[in-house]
N, C-alpha and C positions, 0 to 999 in steps of 0.2 A: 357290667357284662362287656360292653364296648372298650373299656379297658384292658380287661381280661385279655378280649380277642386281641387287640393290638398288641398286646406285650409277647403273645401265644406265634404270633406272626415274626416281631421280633425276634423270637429268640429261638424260631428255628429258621429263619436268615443266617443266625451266628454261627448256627453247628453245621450251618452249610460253607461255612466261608473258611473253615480249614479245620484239622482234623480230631484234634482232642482240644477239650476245653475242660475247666476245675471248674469246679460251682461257684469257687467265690470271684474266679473271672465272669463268668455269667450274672453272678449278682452283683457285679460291681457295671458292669455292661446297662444292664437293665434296670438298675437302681433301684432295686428290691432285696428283699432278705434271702439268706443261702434256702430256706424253707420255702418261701416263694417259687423258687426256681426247683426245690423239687415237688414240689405240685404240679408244676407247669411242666416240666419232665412229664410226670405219671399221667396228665392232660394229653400231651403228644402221645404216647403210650395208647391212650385209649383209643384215641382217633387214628391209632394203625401205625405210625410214625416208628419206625426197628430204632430207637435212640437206647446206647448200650451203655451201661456203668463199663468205666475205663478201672484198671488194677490201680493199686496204691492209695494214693491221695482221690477223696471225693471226685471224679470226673463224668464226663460224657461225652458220647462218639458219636454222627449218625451214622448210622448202617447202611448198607444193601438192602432196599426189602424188594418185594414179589410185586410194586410198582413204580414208576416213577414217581417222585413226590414233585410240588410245585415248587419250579424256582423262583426263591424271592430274590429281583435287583433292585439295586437302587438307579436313581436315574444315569447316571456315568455309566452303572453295569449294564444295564437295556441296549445303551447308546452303543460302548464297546461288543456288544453283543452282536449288535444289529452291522452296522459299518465291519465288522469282521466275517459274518457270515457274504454280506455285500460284497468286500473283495476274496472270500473264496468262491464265488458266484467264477470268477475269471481265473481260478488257484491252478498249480501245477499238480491235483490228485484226480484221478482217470473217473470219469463220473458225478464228481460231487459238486457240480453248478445246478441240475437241477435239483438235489437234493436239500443244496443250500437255499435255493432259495422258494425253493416249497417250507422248509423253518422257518425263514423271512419272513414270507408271509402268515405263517401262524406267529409266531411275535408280533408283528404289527398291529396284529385283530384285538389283541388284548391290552397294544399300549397307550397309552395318556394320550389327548388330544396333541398337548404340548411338546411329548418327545418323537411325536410322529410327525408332527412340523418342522421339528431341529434337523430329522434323518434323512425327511425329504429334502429339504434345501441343501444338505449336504450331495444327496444322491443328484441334484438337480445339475451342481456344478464339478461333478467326476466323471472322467471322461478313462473308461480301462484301458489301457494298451495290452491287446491281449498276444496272451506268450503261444506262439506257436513251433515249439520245441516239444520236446518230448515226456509226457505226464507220467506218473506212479499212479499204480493200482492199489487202492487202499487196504486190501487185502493183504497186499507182500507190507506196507508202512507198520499190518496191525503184527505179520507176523514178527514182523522183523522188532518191534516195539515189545512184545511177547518175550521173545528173548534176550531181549537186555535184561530187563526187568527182571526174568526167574535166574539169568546168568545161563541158559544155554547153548551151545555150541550148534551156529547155525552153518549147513551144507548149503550152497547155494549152486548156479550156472551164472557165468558171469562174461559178459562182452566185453573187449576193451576197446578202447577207440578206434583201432584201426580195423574191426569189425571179426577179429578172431576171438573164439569161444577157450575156456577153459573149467576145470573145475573148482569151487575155493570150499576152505573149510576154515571159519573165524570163530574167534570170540569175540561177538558182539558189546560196544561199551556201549554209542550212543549216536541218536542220528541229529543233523544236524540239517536245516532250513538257510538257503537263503536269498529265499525269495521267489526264486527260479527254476534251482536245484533241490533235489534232497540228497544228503550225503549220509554214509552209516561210518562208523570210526569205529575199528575191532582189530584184533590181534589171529594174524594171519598163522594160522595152524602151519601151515607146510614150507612158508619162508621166514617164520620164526621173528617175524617184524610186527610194527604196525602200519597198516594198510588204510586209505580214504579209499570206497567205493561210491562210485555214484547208481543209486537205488532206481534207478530207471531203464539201469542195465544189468539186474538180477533177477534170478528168478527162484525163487526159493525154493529148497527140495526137504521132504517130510520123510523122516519123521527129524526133529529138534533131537538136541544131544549129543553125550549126556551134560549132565551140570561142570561148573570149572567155577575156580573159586576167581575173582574178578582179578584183574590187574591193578597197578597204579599206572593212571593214563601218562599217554605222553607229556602231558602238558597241562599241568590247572586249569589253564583259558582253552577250552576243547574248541572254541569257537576261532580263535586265532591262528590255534595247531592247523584248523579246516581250513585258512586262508592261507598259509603255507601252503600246505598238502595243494591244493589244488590252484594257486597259482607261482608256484615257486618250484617246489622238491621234482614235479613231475617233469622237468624238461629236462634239457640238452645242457644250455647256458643259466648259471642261477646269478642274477645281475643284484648290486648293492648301489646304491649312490645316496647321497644325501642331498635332499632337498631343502632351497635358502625360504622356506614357509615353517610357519606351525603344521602339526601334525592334525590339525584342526581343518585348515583352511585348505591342505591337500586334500583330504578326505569328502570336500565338497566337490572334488573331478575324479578321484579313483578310488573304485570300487572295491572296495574286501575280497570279490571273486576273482580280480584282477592282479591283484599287489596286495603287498601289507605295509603297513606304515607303522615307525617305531618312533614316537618324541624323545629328540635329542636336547632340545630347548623350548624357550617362549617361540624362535625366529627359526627353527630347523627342527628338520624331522629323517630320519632313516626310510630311503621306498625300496623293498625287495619287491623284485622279480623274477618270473622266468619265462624264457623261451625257446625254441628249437632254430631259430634266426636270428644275426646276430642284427640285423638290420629292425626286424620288427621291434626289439628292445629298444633301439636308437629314436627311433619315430615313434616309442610309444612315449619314454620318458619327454621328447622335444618339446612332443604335440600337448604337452597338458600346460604347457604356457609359463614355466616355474622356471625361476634362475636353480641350476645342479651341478653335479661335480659326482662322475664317474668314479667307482672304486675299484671294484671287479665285476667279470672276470678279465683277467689281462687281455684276452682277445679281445674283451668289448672296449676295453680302455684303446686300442689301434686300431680298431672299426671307425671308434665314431673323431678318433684324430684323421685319420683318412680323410670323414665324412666331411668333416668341417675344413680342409683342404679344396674338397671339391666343390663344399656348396659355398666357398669364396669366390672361386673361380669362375664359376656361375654369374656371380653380379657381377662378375668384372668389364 
């Protein structure tokens, strides 16, 4: 019987951990016979578990049912579990530090002596730097998550930075985290482009609609396009230089929200920019401590010949 339950436990960890499985995956898992595992199927069945035969080939799916079921982790998964709810405790979503960690604390109640030890001593030596900038309501993340997903056409109010309102009407693709920020990337109904909006300054308007059949995104790396989009495309001056480091070791002083970094080699790498100053580019590239070499825009290339005139003249 203690078998039974272990394997009963087992193997519905597995149909929790992604979304179709074949029996003879399951029975090759569990190393048991394909008949084994449908037993132990019509076993979860009994005990309420909505586990669905998938079309085609022998499968199984779990379901939605009318409760939560228990999630089983393993110790890594408790651990990411736990330390993630931790730092959404301090996250950039409007509300959810107490709800995090009232989770928290129900996970803890339930876990090992041992992985409660590991989290603490984690938790002992974290110290949050908390973001006081401006948070998402998890409401507008779920609507907005909503319609990516069904593909519809979201109406929104939208601020821009220099604090004027207008109205947008997108095709939602996908939002985008980092760290700080949340970003949505969709295809701007009424300028016929694609647009990065930052989700802290919409406000969604109901009803959705209607459906559009998806685009091809700007960019395979959505996440890359987003560090364009919001430190490069959006300015005045859009600066290139190449930097005498790996693409590696720049990345250890600037930030993805700030710049993008393209490897050119083992010893060099590509930093785009941008700015509304041609001075803030100068002092931004100087100050990261990296030998470079200007490329555009031609203004900047006479900026900072200037600059380095004057700040000779300086020590003299």
């Amino acid at each position: 019987m203690w078998e039974t339950s272990a394997r009963l436990l087992r193997l519905l960890s597995l149909l929790q951990t992604r979304r179709d499985w074949s029996g003879a995956e399951l029975a090759e898992r569990l190393e048991v016979s394909p008949r084994t595992v449908r037993r132990d199927i019509d076993r979860l069945r009994g005990l309420g578990y909505p586990v669905h035969a998938t079309a085609g080939a022998a499968g199984y799916r779990l379901g939605a049912g009318a409760n939560l079921p228990p999630l089983l982790l393993d110790d890594d998964e408790a651990l990411a579990v736990a330390m993630g709810l931790r730092t959404a405790a301090a996250g950039s979503i409007t509300g959810i530090e107490e709800t995090s960690l009232r989770a928290l604390a129900k996970l803890e109640q339930v876990l090992p002596s041992r992985l409660r030890h590991r989290i603490n001593m984690l938790q002992s030596v974290m110290v949050p730097m908390v973001d006081t900038g401006p948070t998402v309501d998890p409401d507008t993340l779920i609507a907005i998550a909503a319609a990516c997903r069904d593909s519809l056409r979201l109406r929104f109010d939208y601020g821009t930075h220099d604090g004027t309102g207008s109205n947008r009407t997108t095709e939602p693709h996908r939002l985008v985290h980092t760290g700080r920020r949340w970003y949505l990337i969709g295809w701007d109904v009424d300028r016929q482009d694609w647009r990065t909006y930052r989700v802290d300054r919409l406000e969604p308007r109901t009803p959705t609609g209607p459906r559009f059949t998806p685009r091809t995104p700007p960019d395979p790396d959505i996440s890359s396009y987003t560090s364009r989009a919001i430190s490069t495309a959006a300015y005045r001056y859009q600066a290139r230089f190449t930097l005498h480091v790996s693409a590696e070791t720049a990345a250890e002083r600037i930030a993805s929200t700030t710049a993008t970094l393209e490897p050119i080699d083992a010893h060099s790498c590509t930093l785009r920019a941008g700015s509304n100053s041609l001075d803030e580019l100068a002092i931004y590239v100087a100050g990261k401590g990296f030998d470079f070499q200007v490329h555009e825009p031609p203004e900047l290339v006479e900026h900072i010949r200037t600059l380095a005139v004057r700040l000779a003249g300086a020590t003299g």
